[in-house]
C-alpha positions in Angstrom: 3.6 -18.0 35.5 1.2 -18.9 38.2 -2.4 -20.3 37.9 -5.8 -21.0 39.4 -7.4 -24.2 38.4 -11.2 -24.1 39.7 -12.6 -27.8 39.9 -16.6 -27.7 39.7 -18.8 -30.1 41.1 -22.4 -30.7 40.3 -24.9 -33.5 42.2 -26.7 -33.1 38.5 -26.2 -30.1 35.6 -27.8 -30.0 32.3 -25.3 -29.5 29.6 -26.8 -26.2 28.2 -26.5 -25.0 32.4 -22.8 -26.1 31.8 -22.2 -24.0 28.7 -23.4 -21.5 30.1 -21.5 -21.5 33.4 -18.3 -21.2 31.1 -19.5 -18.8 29.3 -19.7 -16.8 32.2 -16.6 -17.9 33.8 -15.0 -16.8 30.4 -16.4 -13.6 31.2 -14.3 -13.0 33.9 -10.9 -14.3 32.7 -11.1 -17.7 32.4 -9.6 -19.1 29.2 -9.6 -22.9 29.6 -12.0 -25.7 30.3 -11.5 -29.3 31.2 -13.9 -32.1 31.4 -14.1 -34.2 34.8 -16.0 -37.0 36.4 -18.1 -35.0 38.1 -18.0 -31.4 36.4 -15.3 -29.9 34.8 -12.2 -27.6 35.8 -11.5 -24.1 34.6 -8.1 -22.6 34.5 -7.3 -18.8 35.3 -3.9 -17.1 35.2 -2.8 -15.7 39.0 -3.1 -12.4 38.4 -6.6 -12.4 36.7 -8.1 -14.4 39.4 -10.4 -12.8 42.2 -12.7 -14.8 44.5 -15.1 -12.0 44.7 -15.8 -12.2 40.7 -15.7 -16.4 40.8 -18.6 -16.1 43.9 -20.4 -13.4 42.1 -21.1 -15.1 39.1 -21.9 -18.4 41.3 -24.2 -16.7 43.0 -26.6 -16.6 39.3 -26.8 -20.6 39.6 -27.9 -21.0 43.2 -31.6 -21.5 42.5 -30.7 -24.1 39.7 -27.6 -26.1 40.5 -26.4 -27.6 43.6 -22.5 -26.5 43.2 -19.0 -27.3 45.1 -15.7 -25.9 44.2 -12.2 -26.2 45.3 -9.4 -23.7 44.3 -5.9 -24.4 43.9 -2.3 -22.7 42.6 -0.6 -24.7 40.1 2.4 -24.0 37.9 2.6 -23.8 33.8 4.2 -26.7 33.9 2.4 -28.9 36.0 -0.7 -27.7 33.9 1.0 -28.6 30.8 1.8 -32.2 32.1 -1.9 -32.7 32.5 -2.6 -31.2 28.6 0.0 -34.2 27.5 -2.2 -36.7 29.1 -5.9 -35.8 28.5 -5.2 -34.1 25.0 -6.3 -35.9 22.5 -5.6 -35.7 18.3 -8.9 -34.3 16.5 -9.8 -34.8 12.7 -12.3 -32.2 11.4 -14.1 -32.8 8.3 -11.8 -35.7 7.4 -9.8 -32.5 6.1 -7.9 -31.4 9.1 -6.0 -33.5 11.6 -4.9 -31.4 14.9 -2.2 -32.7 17.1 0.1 -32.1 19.5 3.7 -32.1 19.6 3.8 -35.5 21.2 1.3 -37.5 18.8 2.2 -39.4 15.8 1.7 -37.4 12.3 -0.7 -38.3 10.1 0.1 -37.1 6.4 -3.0 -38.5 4.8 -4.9 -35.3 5.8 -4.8 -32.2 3.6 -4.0 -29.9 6.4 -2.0 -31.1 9.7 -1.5 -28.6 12.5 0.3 -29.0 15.7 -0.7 -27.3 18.8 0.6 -27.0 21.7 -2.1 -25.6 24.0 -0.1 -24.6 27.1 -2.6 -22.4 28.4 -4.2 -20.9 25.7 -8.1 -22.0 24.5 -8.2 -23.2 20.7 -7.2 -27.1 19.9 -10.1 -28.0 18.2 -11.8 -29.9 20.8 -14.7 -27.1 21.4 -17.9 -27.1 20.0 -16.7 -23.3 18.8 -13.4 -23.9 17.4 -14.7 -27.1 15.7 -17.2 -25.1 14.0 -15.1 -22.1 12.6 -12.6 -24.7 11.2 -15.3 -26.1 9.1 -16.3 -22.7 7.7 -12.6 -22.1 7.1 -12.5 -25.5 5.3 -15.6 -24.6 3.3 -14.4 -21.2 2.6 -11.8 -20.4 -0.4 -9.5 -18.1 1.4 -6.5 -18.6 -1.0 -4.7 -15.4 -1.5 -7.0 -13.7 1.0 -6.0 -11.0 3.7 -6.9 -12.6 7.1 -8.0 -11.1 10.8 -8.3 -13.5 13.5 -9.6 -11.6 16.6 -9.4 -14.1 20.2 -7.3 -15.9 18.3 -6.1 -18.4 21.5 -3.7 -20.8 20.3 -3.9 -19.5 16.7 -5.6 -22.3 15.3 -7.7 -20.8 13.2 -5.3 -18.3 11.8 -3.0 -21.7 11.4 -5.4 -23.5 9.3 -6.2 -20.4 6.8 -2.5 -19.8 6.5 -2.1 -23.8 5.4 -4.7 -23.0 3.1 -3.7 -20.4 1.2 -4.7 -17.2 3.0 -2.1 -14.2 1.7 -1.4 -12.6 5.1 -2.6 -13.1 8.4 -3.2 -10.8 11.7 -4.0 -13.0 15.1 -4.8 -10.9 18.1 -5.8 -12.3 21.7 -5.8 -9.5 24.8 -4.3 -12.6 26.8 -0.1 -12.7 27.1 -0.2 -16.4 27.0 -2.4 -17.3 24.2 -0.4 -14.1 22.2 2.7 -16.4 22.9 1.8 -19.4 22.5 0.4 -18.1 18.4 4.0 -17.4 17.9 5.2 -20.4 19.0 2.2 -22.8 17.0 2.7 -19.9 13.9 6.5 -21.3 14.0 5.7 -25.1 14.7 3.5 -25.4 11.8 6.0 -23.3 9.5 3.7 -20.1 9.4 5.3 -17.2 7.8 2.8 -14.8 7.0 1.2 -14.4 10.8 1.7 -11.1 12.6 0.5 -11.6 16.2 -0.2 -9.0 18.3 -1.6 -8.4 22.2 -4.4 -6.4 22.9 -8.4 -5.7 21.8 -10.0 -4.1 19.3 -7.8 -0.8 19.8 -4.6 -3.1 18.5 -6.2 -3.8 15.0 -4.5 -2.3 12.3 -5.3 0.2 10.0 -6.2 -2.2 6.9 -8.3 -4.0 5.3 -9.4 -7.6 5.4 -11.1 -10.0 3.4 -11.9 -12.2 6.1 -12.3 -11.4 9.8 -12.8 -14.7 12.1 -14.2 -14.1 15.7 -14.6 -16.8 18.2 -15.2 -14.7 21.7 -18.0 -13.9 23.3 -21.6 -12.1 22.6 -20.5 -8.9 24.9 -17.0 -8.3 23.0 -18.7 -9.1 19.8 -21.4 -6.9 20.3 -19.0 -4.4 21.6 -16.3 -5.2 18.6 -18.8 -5.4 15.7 -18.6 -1.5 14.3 -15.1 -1.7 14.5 -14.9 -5.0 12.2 -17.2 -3.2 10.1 -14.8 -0.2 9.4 -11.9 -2.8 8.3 -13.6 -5.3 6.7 -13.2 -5.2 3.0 -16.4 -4.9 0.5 -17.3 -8.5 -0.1 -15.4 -9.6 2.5 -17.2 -12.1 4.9 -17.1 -12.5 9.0 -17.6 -16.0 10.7 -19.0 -15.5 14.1 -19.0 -17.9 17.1 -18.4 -18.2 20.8 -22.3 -17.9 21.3 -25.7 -18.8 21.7 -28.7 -19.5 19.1 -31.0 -18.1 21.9 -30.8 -14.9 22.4 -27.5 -14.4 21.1 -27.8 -14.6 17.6 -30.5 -12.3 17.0 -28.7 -9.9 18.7 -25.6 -10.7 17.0 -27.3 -9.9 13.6 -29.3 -6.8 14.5 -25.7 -5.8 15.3 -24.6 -6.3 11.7 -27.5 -5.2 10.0 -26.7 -1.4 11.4 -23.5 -1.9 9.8 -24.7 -2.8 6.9 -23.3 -6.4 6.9 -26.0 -9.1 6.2 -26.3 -12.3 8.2 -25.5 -15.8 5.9 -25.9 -19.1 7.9 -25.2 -20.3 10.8 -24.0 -23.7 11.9 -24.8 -25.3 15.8 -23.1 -28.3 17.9 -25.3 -28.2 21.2 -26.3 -25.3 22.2 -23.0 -23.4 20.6 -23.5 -21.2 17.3 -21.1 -20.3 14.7 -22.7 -17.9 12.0 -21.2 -16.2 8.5 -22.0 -13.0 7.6 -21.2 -10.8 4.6 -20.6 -7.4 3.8 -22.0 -6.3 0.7 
């Protein structure tokens, strides 16, 4: 498979104008971000990529920010050369250390998982995916029924499954980050996972004690009534992929009409992650 890598640069950019930049980008198909000296990159698969989109969303920052790009085609695995030497091992919570294939293990930590990223968002390293694995390390989810919708890499999923979750169900409407669950399911000795590609049309007719969500406002706006209709009674929904403002408020006016009641929330920068419950 071919991709686009997008390299951004900025003569100055606040980082809440950054997150929000990506946000968008995500918006239109871009699934992974990389920090560089003078911006950062974004990464888009071939087929996804159109110019028209990229300038039309560009075109909402050029009263603010001063921007350059420069577009070019690379290969998987060039792009996976370049994971093996900016990806770093992350400990969350002292709990949970995530690695790749090519770090040292570290068995002092209750729960190791191995990733490897390829092109699919979720090691960790995002303000979003840091926060839902702290929920999931707060939460007791030991014999529980799991959905993880957006799942990327399947870290999320991963980590419940190590922790005792009964059965899991990872979804992602993205080939590659469907894939590369499998492979990270089977690399951390996940049995109970059932991956599957698609949206909210692909979730199966079940219930779940937990549902984990780490896209976007617009699909979880969109995707809300249908959690709603599978989530089990008690069950709880962690949230994030947002904003505190306006996001949130909207997220939970969304809930309340499903009669699922807003917890806490939890914030790293501008990014929110937020539990709700369904009562």
């Amino acid at each position: 498979m071919q991709y686009i890598k997008v390299t951004f640069s900025f003569t100055a950019i606040e980082e809440y104008q950054q997150d929000l930049l990506i946000s968008d980008l995500a918006e239109i198909g871009f699934n992974t971000f990389e920090d560089t000296e003078n911006g950062f990159a974004a990464f888009i698969d071939l087929d996804s990529y159109a110019l028209e989109n990229l300038e039309e969303v560009l075109e909402r920052y050029k009263e603010e920010l001063e921007i350059s790009y420069a577009v070019t085609e690379i290969a998987a695995e060039n792009w996976n050369e370049e994971w093996e030497k900016n990806f770093e091992p992350l400990i969350i919570d002292e709990q949970c250390y995530v690695r790749a294939t090519f770090h040292q293990a570290q068995p002092q930590y209750p729960y190791e998982i191995v990733i490897d990223p390829k092109m699919a968002f979720g090691t960790g390293h995002h303000q979003t995916t840091t926060m839902m694995m702290q929920y999931i390390l707060s939460t007791d989810v030991q014999g529980k029924s799991i959905l993880d919708m957006g799942c990327g890499t399947g870290i999320l999923a991963i980590l419940a499954a190590k922790k005792g979750a009964a059965s899991l169900v990872a979804i992602d409407n993205d080939d590659v980050c469907y894939l590369s669950t499998l492979e990270n399911s089977e690399l951390n000795g996940i049995t109970n996972l059932t991956a599957a590609c698609g949206g909210k049309e692909t979730i199966p007719q079940q219930t779940f004690d937990i549902i984990l969500a780490n896209i976007n406002r617009n699909i979880l706006l969109d995707q809300i009534p249908t959690y709603a209709g599978v989530l089990a009674s008690g069950g709880s929904i962690f949230f994030s992929g947002f904003y505190e403002t306006p996001d949130l408020a909207m997220i939970k006016t969304a809930c309340e009409a499903m009669q699922i009641r807003y917890v806490d929330h939890k914030k790293i920068g501008e990014w929110v992650a937020a539990q709700f419950k369904k009562d």
